[in-house]
HTML snippet that shows the backbone in 3Dmol.js (N, CA, C, O; Angstrom):
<script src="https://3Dmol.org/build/3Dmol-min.js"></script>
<div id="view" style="width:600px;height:400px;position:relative"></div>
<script>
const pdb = `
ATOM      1  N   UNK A   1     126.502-108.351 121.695  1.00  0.00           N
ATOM      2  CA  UNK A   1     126.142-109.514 120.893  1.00  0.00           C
ATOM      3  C   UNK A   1     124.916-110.220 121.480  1.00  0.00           C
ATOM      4  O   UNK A   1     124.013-110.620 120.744  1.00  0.00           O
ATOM      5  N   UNK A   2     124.891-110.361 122.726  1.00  0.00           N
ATOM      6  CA  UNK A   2     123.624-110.888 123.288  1.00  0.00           C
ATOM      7  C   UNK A   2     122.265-110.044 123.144  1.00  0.00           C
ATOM      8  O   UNK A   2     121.137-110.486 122.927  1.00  0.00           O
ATOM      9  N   UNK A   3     122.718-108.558 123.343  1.00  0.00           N
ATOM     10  CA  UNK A   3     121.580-107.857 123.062  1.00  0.00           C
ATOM     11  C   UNK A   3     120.707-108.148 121.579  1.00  0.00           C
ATOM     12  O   UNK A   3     119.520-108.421 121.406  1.00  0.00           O
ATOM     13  N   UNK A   4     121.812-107.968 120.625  1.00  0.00           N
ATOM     14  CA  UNK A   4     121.538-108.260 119.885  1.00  0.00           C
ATOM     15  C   UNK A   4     120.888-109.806 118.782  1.00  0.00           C
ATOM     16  O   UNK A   4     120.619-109.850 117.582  1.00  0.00           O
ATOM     17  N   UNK A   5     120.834-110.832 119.812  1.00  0.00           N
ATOM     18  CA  UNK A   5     120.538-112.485 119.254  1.00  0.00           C
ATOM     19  C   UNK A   5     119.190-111.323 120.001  1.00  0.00           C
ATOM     20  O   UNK A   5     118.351-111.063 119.138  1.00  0.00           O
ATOM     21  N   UNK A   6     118.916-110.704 121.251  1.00  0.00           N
ATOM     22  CA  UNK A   6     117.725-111.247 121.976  1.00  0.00           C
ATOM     23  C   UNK A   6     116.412-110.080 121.146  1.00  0.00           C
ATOM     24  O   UNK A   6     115.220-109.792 121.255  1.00  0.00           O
ATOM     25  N   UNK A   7     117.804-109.678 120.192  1.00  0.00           N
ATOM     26  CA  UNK A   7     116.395-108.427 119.391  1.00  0.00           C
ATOM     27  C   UNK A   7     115.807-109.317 118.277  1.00  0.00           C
ATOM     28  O   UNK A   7     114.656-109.623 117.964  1.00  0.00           O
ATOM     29  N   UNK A   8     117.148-109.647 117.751  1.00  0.00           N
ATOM     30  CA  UNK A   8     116.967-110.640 116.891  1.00  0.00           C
ATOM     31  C   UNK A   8     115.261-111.780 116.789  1.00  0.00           C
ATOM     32  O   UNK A   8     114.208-111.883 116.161  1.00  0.00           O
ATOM     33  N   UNK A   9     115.809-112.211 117.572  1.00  0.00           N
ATOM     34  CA  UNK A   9     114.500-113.314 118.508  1.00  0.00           C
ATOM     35  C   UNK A   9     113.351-112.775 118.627  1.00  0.00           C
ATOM     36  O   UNK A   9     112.451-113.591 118.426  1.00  0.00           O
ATOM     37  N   UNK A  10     112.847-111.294 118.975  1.00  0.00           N
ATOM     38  CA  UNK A  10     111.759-111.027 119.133  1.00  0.00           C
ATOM     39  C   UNK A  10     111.418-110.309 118.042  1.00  0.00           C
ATOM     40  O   UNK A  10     110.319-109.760 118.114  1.00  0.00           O
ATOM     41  N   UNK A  11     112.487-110.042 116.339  1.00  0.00           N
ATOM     42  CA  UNK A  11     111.745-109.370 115.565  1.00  0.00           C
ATOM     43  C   UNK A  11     111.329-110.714 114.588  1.00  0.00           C
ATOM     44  O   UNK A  11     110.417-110.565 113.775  1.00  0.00           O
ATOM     45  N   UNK A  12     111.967-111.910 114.688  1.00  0.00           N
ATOM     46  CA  UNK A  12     111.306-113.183 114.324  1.00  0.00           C
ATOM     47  C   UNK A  12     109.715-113.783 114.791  1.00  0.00           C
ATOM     48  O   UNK A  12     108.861-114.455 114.213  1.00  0.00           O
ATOM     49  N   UNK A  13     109.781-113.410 115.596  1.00  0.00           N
ATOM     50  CA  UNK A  13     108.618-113.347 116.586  1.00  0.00           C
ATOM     51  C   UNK A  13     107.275-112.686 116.220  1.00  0.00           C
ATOM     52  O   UNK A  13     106.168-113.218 116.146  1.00  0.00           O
ATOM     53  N   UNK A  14     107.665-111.265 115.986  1.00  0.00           N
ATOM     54  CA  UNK A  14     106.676-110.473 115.737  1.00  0.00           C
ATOM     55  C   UNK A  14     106.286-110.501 114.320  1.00  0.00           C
ATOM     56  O   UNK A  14     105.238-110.065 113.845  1.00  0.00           O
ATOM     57  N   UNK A  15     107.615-111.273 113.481  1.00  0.00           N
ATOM     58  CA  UNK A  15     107.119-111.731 112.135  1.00  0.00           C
ATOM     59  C   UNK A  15     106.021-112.146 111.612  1.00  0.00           C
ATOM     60  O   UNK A  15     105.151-111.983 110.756  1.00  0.00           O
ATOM     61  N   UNK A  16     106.583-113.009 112.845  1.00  0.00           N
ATOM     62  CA  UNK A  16     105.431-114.268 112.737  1.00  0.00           C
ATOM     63  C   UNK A  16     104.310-114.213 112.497  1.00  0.00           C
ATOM     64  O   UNK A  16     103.693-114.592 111.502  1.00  0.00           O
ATOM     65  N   UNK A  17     103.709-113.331 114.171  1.00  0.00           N
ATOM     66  CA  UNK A  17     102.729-112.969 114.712  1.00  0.00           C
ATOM     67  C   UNK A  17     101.891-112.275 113.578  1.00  0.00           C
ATOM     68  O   UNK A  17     100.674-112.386 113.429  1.00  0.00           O
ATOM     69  N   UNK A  18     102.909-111.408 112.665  1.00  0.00           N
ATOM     70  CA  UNK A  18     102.262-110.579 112.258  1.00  0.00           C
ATOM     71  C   UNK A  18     101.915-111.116 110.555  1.00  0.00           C
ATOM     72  O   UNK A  18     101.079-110.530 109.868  1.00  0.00           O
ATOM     73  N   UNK A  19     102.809-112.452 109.996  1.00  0.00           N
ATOM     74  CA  UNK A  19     102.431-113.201 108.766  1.00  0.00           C
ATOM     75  C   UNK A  19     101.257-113.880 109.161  1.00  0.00           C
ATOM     76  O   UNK A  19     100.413-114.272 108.355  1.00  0.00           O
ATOM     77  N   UNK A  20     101.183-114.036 110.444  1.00  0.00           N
ATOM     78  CA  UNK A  20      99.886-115.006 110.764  1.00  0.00           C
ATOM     79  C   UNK A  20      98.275-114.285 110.647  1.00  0.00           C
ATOM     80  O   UNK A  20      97.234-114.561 110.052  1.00  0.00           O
ATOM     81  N   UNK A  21      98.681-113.361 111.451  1.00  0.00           N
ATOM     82  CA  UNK A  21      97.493-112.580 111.378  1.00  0.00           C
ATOM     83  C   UNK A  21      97.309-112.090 109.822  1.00  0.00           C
ATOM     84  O   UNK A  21      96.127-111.948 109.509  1.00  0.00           O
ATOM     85  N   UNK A  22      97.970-111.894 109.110  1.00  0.00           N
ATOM     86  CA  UNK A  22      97.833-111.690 107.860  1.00  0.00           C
ATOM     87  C   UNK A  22      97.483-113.175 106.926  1.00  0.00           C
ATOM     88  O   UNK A  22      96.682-113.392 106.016  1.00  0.00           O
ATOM     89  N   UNK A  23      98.015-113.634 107.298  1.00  0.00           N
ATOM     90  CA  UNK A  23      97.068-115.319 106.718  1.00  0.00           C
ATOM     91  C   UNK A  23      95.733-115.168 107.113  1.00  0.00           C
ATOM     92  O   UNK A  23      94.787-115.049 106.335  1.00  0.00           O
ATOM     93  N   UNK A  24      95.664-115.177 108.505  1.00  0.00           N
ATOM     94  CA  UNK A  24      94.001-114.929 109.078  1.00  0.00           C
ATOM     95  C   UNK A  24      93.303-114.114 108.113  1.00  0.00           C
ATOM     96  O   UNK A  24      92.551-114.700 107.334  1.00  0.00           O
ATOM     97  N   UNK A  25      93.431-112.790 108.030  1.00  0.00           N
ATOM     98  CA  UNK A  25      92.745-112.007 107.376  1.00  0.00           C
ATOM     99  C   UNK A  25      92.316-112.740 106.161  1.00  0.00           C
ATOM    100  O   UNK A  25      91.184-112.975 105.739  1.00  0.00           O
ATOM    101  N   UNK A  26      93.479-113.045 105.700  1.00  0.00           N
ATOM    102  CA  UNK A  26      93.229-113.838 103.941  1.00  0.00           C
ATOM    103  C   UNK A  26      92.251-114.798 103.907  1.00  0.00           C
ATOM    104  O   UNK A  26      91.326-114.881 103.098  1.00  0.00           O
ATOM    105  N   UNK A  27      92.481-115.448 104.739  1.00  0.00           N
ATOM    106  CA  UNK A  27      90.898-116.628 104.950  1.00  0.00           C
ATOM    107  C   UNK A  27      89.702-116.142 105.263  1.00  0.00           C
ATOM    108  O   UNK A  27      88.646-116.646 104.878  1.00  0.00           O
ATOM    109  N   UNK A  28      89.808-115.022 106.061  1.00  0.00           N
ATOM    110  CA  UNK A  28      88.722-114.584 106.580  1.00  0.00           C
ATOM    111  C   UNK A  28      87.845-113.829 104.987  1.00  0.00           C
ATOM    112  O   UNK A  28      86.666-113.821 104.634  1.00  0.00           O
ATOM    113  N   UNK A  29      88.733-113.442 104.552  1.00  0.00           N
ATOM    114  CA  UNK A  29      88.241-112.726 103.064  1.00  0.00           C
ATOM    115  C   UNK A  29      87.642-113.698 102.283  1.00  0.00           C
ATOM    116  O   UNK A  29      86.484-113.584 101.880  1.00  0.00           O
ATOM    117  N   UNK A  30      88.658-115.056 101.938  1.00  0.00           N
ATOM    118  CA  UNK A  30      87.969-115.731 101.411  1.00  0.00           C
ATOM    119  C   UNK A  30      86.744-116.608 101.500  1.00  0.00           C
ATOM    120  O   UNK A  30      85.962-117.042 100.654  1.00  0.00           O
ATOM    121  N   UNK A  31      86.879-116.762 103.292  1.00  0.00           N
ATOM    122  CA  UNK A  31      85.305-117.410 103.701  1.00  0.00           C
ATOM    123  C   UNK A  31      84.488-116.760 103.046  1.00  0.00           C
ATOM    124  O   UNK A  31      83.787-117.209 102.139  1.00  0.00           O
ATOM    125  N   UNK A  32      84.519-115.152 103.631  1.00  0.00           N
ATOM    126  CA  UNK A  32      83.344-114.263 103.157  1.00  0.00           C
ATOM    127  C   UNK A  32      82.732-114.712 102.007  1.00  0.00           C
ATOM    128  O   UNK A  32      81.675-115.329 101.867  1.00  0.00           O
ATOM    129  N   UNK A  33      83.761-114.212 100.981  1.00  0.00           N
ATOM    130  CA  UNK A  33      83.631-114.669  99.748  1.00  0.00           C
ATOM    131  C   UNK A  33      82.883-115.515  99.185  1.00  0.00           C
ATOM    132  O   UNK A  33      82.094-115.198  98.295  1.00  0.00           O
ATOM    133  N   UNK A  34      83.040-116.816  99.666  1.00  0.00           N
ATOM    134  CA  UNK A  34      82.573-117.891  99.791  1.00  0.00           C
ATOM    135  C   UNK A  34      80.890-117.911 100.136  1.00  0.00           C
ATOM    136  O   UNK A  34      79.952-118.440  99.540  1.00  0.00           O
ATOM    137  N   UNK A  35      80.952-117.165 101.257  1.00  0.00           N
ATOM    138  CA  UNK A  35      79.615-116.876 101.669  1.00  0.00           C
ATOM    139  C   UNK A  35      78.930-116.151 100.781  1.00  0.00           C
ATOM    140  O   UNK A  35      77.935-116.499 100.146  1.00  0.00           O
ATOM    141  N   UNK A  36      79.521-115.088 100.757  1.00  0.00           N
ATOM    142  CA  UNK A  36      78.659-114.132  99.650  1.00  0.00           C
ATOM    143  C   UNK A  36      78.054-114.956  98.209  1.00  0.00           C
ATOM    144  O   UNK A  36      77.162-114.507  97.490  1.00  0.00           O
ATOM    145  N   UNK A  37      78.685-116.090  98.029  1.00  0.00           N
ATOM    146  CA  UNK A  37      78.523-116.636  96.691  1.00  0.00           C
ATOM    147  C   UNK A  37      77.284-117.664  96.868  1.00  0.00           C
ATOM    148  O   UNK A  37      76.430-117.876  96.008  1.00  0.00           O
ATOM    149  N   UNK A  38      77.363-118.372  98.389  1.00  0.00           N
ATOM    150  CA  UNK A  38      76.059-119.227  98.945  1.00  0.00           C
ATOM    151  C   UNK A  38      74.961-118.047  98.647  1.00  0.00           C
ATOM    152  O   UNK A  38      74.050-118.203  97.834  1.00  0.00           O
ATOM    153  N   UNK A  39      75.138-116.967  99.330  1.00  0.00           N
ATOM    154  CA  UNK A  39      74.062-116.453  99.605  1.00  0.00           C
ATOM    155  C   UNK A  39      73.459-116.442  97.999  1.00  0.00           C
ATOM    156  O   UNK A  39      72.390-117.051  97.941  1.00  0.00           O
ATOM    157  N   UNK A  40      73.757-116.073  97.129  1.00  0.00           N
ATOM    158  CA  UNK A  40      73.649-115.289  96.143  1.00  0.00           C
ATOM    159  C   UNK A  40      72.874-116.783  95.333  1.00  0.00           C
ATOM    160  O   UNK A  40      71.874-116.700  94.620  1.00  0.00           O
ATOM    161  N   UNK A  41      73.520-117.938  95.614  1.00  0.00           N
ATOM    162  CA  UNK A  41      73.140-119.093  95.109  1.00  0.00           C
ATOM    163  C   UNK A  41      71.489-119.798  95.802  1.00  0.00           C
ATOM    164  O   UNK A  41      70.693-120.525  95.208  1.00  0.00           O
ATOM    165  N   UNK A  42      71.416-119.346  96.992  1.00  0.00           N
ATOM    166  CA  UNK A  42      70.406-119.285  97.285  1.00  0.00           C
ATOM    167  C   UNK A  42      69.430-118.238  96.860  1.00  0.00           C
ATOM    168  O   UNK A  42      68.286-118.690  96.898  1.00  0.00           O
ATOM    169  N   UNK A  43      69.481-117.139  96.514  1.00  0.00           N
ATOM    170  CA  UNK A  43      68.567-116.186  96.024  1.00  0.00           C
ATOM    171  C   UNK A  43      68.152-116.500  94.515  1.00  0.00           C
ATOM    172  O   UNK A  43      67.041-116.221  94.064  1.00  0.00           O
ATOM    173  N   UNK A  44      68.816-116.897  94.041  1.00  0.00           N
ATOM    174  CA  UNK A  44      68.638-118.046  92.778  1.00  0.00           C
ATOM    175  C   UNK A  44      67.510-119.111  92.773  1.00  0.00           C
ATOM    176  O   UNK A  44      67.423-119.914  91.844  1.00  0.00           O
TER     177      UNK A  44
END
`;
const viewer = $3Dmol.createViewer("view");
viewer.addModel(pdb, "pdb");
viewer.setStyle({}, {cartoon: {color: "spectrum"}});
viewer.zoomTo();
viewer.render();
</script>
């Protein structure tokens, strides 16, 4: 049972880690995005 809270705990963990970094990405896309649209507004 203990083994098991302490797997528990670290696959919450790596959830995390790993919804986060996946948020990151998502922003990071949308900055781009964002950018790409300045740029384009400046070539205008």
């Amino acid at each position: 049972r203990f083994f098991a809270m302490i797997i528990q705990t670290c696959n919450k963990t790596i959830y995390k880690i790993n919804s986060n970094s996946i948020y990151k990405m998502i922003w990071l896309l949308q900055y781009l995005n964002k950018f790409k649209e300045q740029e384009q507004y400046f070539d205008l």
